[in-house]
N, C-alpha and C positions, 0 to 999 in steps of 0.2 A: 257787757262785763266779760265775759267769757273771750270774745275777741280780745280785749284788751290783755287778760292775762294769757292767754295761747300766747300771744302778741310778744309781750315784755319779759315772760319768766318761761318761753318755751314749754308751755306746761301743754298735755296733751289730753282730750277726750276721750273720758275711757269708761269700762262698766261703770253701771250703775245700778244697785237692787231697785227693785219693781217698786218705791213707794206710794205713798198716794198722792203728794202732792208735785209737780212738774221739775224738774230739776238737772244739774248736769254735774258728772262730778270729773273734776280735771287731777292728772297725774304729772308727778314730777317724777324724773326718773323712773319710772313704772311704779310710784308706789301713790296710792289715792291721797291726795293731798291737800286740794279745795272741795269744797261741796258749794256749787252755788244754785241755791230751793229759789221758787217762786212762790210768792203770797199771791190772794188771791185780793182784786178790789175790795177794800171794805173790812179788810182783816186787820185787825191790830198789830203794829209793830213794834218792838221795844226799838228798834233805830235800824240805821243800814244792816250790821251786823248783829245776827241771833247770838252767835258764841262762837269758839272756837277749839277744836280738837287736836287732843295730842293722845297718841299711842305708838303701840302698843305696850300695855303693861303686863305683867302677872296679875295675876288678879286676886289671890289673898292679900299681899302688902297691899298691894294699890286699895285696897277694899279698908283695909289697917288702918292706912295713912288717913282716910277720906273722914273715917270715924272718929278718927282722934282730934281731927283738925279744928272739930264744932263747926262746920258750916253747914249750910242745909244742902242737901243731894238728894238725887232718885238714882234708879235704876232705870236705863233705859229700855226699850225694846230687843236690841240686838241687832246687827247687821249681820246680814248672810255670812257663811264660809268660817265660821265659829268665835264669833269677836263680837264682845258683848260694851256695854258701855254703863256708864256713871256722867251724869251731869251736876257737877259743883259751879253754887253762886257765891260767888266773892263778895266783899263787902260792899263795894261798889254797886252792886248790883251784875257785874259780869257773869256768863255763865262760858261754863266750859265742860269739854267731852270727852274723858279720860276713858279711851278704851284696852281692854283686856281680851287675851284668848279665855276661852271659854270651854 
């Protein structure tokens, strides 16, 4: 996977915070823009794709909007370097990763 996208969208290998599970996160223009995680045998998957993330936001509106929306979200953990995150599911079931400075 990773080859293929270096491959087709020039995207390049770059930091990645220390998580716990194996992973690579690929950049476009210098800015992080895939995240592609390993699961582990035996691990549940909801399908190919976990979700997907958009940022950066502000993070009172962004926090406003999510509230008002009625859907269900958390708060995530944070990623290094002061950018915190929200995961909202869609009706669908889709989930997704609206992050904010922090």
């Amino acid at each position: 996977m990773v080859a293929f996208l270096t491959t087709v969208l020039d995207a390049r290998e770059g930091f990645r915070p220390a998580f716990n599970q194996p992973g690579h996160w690929l950049y476009l223009d210098g800015i992080p823009a895939i995240h592609v995680n390993y699961r582990g045998s035996g691990e549940p998957a909801p399908g190919f794709i976990d979700h997907i993330a958009f940022g950066v936001f502000d993070a009172e509106p962004l926090e406003a909007r999510i509230k008002a929306s009625g859907y269900r979200y958390e708060r995530g953990d944070g990623i290094p370097n002061g950018v915190g995150q929200f995961f909202v599911y869609g009706p669908e079931g889709v989930k997704i990763e609206l992050q904010y400075y922090r």
